[in-house]
KEKE-3310 file (N, C-alpha, C; in steps of 0.2 Angstrom, whole numbers, plus 5000, padded with zeros to 4 digits):
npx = (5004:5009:5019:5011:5007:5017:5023:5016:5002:5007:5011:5027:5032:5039:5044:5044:5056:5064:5078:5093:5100:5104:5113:5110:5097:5097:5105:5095:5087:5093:5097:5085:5081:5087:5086:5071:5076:5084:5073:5064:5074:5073:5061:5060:5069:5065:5052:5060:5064:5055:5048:5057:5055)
npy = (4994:5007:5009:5011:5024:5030:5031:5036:5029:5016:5001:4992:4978:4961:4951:4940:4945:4951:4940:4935:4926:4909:4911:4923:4923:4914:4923:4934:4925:4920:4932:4936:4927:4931:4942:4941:4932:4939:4949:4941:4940:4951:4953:4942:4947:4959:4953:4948:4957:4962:4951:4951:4962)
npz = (5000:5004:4996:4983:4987:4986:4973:4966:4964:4957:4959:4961:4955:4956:4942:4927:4917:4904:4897:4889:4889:4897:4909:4914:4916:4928:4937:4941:4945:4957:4963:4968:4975:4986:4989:4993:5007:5015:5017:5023:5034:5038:5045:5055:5063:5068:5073:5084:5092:5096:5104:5115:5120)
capx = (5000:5014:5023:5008:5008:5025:5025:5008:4998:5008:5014:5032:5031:5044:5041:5051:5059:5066:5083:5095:5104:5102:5114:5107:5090:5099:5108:5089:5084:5097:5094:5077:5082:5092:5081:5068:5079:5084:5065:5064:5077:5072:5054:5062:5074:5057:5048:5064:5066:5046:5045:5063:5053)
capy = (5000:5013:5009:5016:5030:5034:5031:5039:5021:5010:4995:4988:4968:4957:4948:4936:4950:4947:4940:4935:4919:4903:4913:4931:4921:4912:4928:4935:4921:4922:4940:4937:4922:4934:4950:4937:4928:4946:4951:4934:4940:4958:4951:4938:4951:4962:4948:4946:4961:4963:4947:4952:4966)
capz = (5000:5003:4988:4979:4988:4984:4966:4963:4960:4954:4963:4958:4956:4953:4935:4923:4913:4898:4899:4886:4892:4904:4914:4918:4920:4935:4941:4941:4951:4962:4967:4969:4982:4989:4991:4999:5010:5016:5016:5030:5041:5043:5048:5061:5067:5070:5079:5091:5095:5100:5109:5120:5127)
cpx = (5004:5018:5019:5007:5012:5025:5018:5006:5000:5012:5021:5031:5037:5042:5048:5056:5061:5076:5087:5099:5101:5107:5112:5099:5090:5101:5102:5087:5086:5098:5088:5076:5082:5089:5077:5071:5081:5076:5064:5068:5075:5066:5056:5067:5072:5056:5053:5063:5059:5047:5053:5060:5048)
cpy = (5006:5012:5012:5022:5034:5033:5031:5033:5018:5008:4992:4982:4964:4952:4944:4937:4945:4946:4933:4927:4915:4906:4920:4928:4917:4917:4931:4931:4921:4927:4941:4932:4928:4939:4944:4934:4937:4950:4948:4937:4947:4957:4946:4943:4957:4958:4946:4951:4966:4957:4950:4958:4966)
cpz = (5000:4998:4982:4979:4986:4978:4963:4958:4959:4957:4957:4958:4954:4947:4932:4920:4909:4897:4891:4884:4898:4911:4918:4919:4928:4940:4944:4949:4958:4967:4970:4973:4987:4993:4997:5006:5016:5021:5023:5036:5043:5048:5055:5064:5071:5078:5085:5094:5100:5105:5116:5123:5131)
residu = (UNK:UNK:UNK:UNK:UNK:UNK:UNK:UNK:UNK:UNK:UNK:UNK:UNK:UNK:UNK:UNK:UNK:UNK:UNK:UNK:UNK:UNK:UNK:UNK:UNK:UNK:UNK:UNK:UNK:UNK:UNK:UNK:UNK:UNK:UNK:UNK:UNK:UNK:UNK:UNK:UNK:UNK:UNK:UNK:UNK:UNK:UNK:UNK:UNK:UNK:UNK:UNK:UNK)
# end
């Protein structure tokens, strides 16, 4: 919801793109583990730091 707010409506998504080789479509993937995994620890990093008080 705030990422429409800031970019007046339109929501950014993460999509297939269009990619040129079997390697920059892995690299892609790779990144997009990456950001999520990322994504996972700031939320548990969150939840600790709520339940510790």
């Amino acid at each position: 919801m705030s990422s429409a707010q800031t970019n007046n409506g339109t929501v950014n998504h993460r999509g297939s793109g269009n990619h040129n080789s079997d390697s920059e479509k892995e690299i892609a993937r790779l990144e997009k583990e990456l950001k999520d995994s990322k994504d996972a620890l700031d939320i548990l990093k969150k939840a600790i730091s709520i339940l510790n008080n």
